[in-house]
DRENKEDO-181326 format. One record per residue: x, y, z of N, C-alpha, C in turn; residue in three letters. Coordinates in steps of 0.02 Angstrom, whole numbers, padded with zeros to 5 digits, always signed. Layout:
// DRENKEDO-181326
XYZXYZXYZALA/...
// end
This chain:
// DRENKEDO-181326
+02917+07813+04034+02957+07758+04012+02925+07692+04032UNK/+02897+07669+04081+02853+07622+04124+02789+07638+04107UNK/+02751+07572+04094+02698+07602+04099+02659+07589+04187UNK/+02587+07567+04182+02557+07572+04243+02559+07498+04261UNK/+02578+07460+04213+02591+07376+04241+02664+07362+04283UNK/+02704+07416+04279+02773+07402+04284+02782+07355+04349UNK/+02743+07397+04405+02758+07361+04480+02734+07292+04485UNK/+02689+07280+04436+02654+07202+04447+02721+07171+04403UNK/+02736+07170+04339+02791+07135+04328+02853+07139+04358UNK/+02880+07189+04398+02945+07185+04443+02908+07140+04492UNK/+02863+07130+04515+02839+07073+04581+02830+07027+04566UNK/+02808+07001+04497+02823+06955+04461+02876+06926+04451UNK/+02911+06943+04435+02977+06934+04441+03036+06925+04514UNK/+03015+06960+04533+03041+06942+04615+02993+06883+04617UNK/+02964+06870+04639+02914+06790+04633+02934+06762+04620UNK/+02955+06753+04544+03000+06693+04506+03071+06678+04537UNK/+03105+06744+04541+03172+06736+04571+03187+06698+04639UNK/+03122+06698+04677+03133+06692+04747+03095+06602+04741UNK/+03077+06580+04689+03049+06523+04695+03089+06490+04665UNK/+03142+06529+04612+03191+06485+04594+03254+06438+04666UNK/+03259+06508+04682+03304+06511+04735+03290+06474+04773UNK/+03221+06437+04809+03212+06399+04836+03201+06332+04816UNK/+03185+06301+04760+03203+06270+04716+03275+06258+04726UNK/+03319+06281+04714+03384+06275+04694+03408+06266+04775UNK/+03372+06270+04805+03401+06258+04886+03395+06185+04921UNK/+03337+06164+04897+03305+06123+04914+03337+06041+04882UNK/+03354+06068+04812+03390+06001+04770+03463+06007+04812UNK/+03479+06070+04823+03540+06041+04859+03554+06023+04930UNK/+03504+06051+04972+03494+06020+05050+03510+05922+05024UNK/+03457+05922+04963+03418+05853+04961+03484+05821+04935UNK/+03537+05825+04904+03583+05810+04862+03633+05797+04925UNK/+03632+05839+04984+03683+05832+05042+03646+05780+05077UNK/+03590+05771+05099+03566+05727+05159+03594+05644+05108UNK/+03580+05641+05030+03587+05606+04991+03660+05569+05006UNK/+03720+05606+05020+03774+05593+05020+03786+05585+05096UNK/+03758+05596+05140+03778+05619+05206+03754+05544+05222UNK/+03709+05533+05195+03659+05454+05210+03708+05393+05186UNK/+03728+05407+05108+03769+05358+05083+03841+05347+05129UNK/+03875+05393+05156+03936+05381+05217+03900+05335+05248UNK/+03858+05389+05292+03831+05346+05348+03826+05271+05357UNK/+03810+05244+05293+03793+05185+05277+03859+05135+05246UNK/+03929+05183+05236+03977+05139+05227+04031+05145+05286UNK/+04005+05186+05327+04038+05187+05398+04026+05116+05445UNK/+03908+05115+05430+03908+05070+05468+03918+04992+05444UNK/+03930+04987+05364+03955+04921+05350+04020+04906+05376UNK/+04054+04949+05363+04142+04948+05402+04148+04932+05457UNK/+04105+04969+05518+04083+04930+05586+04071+04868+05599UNK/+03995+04874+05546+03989+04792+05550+04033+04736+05520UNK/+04063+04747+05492+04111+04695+05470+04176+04670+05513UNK/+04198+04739+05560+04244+04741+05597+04218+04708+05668UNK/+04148+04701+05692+04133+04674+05734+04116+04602+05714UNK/+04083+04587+05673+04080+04520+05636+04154+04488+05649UNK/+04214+04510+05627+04263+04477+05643+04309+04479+05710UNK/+04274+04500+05753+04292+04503+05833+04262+04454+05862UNK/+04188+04443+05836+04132+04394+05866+04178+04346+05855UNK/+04199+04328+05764+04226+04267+05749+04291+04227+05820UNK/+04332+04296+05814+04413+04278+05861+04348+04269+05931UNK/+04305+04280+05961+04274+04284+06021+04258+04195+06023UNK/+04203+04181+05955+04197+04110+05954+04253+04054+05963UNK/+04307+04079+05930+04348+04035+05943+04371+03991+05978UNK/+04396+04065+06031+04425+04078+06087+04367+04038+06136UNK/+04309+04047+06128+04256+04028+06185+04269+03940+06172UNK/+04253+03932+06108+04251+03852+06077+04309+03818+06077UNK/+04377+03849+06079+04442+03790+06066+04435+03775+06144UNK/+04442+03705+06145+04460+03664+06207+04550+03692+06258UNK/+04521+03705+06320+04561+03745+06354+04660+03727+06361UNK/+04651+03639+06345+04713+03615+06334+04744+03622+06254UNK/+04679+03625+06193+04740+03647+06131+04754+03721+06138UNK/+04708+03779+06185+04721+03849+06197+04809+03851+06248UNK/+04801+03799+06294+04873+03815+06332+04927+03791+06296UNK/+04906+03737+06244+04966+03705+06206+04992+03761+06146UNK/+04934+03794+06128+04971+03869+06090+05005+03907+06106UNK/+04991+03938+06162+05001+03994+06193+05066+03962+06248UNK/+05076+03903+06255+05145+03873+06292+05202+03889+06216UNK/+05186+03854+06149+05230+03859+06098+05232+03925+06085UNK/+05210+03992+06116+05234+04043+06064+05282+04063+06122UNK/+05280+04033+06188+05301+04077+06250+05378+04020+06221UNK/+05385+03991+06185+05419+03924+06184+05474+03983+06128UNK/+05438+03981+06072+05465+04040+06023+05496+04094+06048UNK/+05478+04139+06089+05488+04182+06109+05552+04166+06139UNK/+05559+04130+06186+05611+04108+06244+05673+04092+06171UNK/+05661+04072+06129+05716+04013+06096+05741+04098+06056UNK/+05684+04137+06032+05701+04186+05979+05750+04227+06036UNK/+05733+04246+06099+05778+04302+06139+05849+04275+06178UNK/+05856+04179+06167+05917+04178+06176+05977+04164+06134UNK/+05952+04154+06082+06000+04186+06008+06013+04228+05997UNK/
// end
């Protein structure tokens, strides 16, 4: 039924199969690091943006002059007092 080539084309064929398979492994490793990278990279904009606006409240706080900082922070204690005896 076979002739005397048979074993070289079944190895042939295992060959192909096993190079597909790696092939087909490889686009998708490459397809995950692809996506795994793109998070990565909207995690660390989210960070950075969230520290960007800490620096900002930090500058502020360092830069407003220490008497308009007590004159705030006297009016909310001012609020507070007027809101809890109503």
């Amino acid at each position: 039924m076979f002739g005397a080539d048979t074993q070289l084309v079944f190895d042939a064929i295992q060959m192909a199969v096993i190079a597909a398979g790696l092939a087909g492994g490889a686009v998708y490793l490459g397809m995950r690091r692809r996506k795994s990278s793109q998070n990565r990279e909207a995690i660390d904009q989210a960070s950075k943006s969230t520290l960007e606006e800490r620096v900002r409240v930090l500058e502020r706080i360092a830069t407003d002059r220490s008497a308009d900082l007590a004159d705030e922070i006297e009016a909310l204690r001012d609020d507070t007092k007027q809101g809890s005896v109503t």
